[in-house]
N, C-alpha and C positions, 0 to 999 in steps of 0.2 A: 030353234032356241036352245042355248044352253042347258043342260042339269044344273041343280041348284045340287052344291054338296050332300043335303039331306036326301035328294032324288036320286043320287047318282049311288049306283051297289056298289057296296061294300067288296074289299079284294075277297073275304072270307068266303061272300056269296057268287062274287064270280070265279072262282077258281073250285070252291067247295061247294057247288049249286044244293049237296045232300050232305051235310057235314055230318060226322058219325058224333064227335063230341071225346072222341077215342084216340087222337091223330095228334101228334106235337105240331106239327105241322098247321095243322087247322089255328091251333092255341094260337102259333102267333100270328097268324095272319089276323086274326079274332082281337088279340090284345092290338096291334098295329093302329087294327082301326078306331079301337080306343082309344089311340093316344093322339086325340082331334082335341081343336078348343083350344080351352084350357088347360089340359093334360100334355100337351104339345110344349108346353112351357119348362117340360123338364129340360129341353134339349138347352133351352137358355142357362140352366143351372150349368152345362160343361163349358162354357165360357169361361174366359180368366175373368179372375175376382169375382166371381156368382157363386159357386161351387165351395161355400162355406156351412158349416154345418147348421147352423140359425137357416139359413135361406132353404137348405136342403128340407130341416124340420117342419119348416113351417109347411113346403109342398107336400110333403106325405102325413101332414095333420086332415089331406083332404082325403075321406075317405073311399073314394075312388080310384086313386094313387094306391093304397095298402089293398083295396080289393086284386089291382092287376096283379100284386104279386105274389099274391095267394094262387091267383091263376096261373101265373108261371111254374110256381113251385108241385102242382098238377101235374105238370108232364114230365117230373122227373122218374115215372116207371111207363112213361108211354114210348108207343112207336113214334119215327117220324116217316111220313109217307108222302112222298110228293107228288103233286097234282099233275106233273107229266107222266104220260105213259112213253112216249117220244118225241124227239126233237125236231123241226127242219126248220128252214132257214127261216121262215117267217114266224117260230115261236117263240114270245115274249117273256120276258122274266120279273112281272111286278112285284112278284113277292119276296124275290133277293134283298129291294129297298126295305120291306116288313122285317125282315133280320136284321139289320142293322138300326133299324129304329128300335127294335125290343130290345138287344145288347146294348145300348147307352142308355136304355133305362135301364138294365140289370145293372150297368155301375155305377150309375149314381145311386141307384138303391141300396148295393154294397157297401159306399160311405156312409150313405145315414143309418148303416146296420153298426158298423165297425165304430163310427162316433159316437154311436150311444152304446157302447159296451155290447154288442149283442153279437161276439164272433161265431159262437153256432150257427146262427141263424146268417151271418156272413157267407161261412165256408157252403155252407150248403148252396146259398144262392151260387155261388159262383160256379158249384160242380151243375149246377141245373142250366145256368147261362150256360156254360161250357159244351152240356149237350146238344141245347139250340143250337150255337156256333156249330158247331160240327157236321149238324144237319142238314145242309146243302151242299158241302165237301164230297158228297160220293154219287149226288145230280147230276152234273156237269159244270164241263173244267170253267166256265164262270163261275159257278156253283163253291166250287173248290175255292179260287180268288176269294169270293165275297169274305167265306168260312174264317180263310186267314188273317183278314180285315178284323172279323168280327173277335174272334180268338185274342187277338193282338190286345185289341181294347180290354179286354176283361184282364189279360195276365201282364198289361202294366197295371191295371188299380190292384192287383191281388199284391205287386211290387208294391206299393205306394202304402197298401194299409197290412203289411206284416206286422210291425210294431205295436195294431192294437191289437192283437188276436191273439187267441191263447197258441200254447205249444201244442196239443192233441190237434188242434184244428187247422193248426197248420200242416201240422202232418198228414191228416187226412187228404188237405188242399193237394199237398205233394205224393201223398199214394196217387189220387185220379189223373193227377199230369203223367207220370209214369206210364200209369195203365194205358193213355191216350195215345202213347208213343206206340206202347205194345199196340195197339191194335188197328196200329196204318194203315194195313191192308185194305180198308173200307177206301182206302183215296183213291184205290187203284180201278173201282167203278165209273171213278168222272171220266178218268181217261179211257176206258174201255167203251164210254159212250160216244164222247169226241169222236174215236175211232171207227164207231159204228156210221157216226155220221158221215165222214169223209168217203168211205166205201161207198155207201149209200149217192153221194152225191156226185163220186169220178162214176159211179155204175148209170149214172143217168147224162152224159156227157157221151156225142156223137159228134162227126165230124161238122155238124149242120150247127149248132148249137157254141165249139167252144169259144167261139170269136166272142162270147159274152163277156167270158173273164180278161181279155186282152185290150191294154191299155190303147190310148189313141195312137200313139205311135212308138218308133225305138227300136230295141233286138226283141225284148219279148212279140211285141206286137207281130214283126217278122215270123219269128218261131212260130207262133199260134196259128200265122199264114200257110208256112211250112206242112205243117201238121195236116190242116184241113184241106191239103191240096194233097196227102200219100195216107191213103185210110191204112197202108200195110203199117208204116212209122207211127201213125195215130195208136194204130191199135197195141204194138210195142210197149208205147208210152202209158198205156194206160195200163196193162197186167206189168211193166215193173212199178207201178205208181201203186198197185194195190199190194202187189209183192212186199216192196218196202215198209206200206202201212204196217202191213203185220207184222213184220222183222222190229219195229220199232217199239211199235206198240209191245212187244214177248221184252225188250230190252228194257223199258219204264217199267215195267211191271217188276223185272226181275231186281232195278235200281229201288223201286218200291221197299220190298223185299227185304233185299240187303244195302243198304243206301252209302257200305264203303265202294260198290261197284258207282258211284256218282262223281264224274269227273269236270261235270260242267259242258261236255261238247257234245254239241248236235253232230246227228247222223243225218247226212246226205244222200241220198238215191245217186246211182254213179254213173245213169243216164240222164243226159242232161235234158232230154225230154219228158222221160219222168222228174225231174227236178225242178221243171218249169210246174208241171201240174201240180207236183206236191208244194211246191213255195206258196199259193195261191191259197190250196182249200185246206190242206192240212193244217193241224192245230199246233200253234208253236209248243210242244213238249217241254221239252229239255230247260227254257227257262222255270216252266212252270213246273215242273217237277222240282226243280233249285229250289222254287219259292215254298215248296211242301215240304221239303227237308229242312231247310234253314227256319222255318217257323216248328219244326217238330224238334229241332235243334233248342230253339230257346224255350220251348216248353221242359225239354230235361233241366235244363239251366236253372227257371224260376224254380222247378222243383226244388233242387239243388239248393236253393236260396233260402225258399223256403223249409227248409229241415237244418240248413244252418241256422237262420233264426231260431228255430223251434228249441234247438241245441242250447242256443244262446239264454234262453229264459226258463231252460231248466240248470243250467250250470254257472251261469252271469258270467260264461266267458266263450269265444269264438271256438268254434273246430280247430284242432291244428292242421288236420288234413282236408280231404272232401268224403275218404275211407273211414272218418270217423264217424259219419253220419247216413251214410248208405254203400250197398254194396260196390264190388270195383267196376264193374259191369255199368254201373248206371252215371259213373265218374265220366264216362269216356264219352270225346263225341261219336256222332253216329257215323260218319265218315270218313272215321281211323280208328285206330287203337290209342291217340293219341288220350289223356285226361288232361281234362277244365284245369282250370289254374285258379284255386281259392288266393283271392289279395284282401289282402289287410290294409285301409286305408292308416298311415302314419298320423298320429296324432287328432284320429276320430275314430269313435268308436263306429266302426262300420265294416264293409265287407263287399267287395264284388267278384262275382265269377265271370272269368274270361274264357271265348273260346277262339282257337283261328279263324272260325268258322266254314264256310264251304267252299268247293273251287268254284272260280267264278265263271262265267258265260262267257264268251269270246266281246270282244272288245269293254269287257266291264273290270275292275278289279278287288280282287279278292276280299269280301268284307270284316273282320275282327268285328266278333260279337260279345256283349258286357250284359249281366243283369246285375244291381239295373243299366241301365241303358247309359252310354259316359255322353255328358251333355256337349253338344258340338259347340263349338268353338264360334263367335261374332265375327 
């Protein structure tokens, strides 16, 4: 017989069977489960035409709603600790979904901060959602994905509600994007886990065993035949397959690093039987490294945007440059030397920063990046 929702445990409790109370981690898993019922009914507020400030007020008149983000706003000096100690193939990731449910509620609670006049209490929220987000970025590289997902959402509403927020607060918004950039280094854990696992799992691959990963038929299928029929070629294959791993893994790290070494191309093992093994279990990198640059790209950007703003409502006039408002260093993208391009919309008082954006990945092309965002075209 089924559990009845009430019967069934909580993620908090299966994932934190002994919660300390002390873990950002825990919090959301913890608020997650809160947001059942009734409470659930925020996500209907991000809908078109819901998402008006009467419908927002009247949700956070319930005080249940204002309790959760008292409890968010808890974890902004805590750790976050995840409930893995390690990965393989059969472990699950329910609690990726609990992020993503807590960050749409940090933005819709953002608007009904920013509509009733209350930018302090805005900017803060958004540097605490911000830490959440971030927080499964150095897990693993789903981990990472999710982060940038999550990340995304909060720094279009932070776009969306510059114009109610004072200048101090948005400045502050724009010092922690900054900071967030400087301290990439933490991304360079998902992929050093990824990596662990791939090791981990060509080190458990025998000649008996890799007819698993080979399709029902075709070259691969052959190849995999190949293989299992010459343990001396087997075994080749698999010390350049782990060779590579590492040659790869020292090169992400170092594009980490310094992200004008980011050119967009995968590196390939140059045996083509290591190349079969690694096409299979290895973790596609090099786009996913793309996607951690280019969203650490638009984080400079909103910064950017926001200190132009900020500019704006202390002077009642635009930047003329992007040097007028922060150092030159932070003008630039991360991928050159090249700087953002501040535009002046004609005949609105407005403003967006452009950037080329990053190289693109083989068969895809090159994106141009805008905060905010230039609306695509019907």
């Amino acid at each position: 017989m089924p559990m009845s929702r009430q019967d069934s445990p909580s993620l908090l409790k299966q994932l934190f069977p002994n919660p300390t109370g002390n873990n950002g981690w825990e919090i959301v898993c913890d608020v997650a489960d809160r947001l059942t019922g009734d409470l659930l009914k925020f996500e209907e507020l991000t809908q078109a035409n819901k998402a008006d400030i009467s419908n927002v007020s009247r949700y956070f008149a319930d005080n249940r709603a204002r309790q959760l983000v008292q409890i968010l706003l808890g974890t902004e000096r805590m750790p976050f600790v995840s409930p893995r100690t390690n990965v393989s193939a059969e472990t699950l990731f329910p609690d990726l979904a609990a992020f993503r449910k807590v960050i749409r509620f940090v933005s819709i609670t953002m608007f009904h901060m920013a509509g009733n006049g209350r930018s302090r209490e805005c900017a803060q929220l958004f540097r605490v959602g911000m830490r959440i987000a971030q927080a499964p970025a150095s897990d693993v590289l789903i981990g990472t994905l999710v982060s940038i997902a999550c990340q995304a959402i909060l720094t279009k509403q932070i776009v969306n509600l510059v114009p109610l927020l004072q200048a101090d607060d948005l400045e502050a918004v724009a010092r922690f994007m900054h900071q967030s950039v400087a301290n990439r280094a933490s991304y360079a854990n998902a992929f050093q886990a990824e990596y662990k696992f791939f090791i981990t799992m060509v080190g458990k691959l025998d000649i008996t065993n890799i007819s698993d990963l080979a399709g029902p038929d075709g070259d691969a299928r052959r190849q995999y035949v190949e293989l299992m029929e010459n343990k001396a070629r087997f075994d080749a294959a698999i010390t350049d397959s782990l060779d590579f791993a590492r040659a790869e893994l020292g090169e992400v790290l170092r594009r980490i690093d310094n992200p004008q070494r980011y050119d967009g191309k995968a590196l390939l093992p140059n045996n083509q039987d290591a190349r079969l093994i690694a096409g299979i279990l290895m973790p596609v990198s090099m786009p996913s490294l793309g996607r951690v640059i280019r969203m650490l790209t638009e984080l400079r950007m909103t910064a950017m945007y926001c200190s132009a703003w900020a500019f704006r409502k202390r002077t009642l006039s635009w930047p003329a440059r992007l040097e007028d408002i922060a150092p030159r260093d932070l003008c630039k993208e991360l991928v050159s030397e090249k700087t953002f391009t501040l535009e002046k919309s004609p005949g609105f008082d407005a403003i967006r920063i452009r950037s080329e954006g990053i190289p693109a990945v083989e068969g895809e092309e090159r994106l141009v990046l805008t905060i905010p965002q230039t609306p695509k075209s019907s």
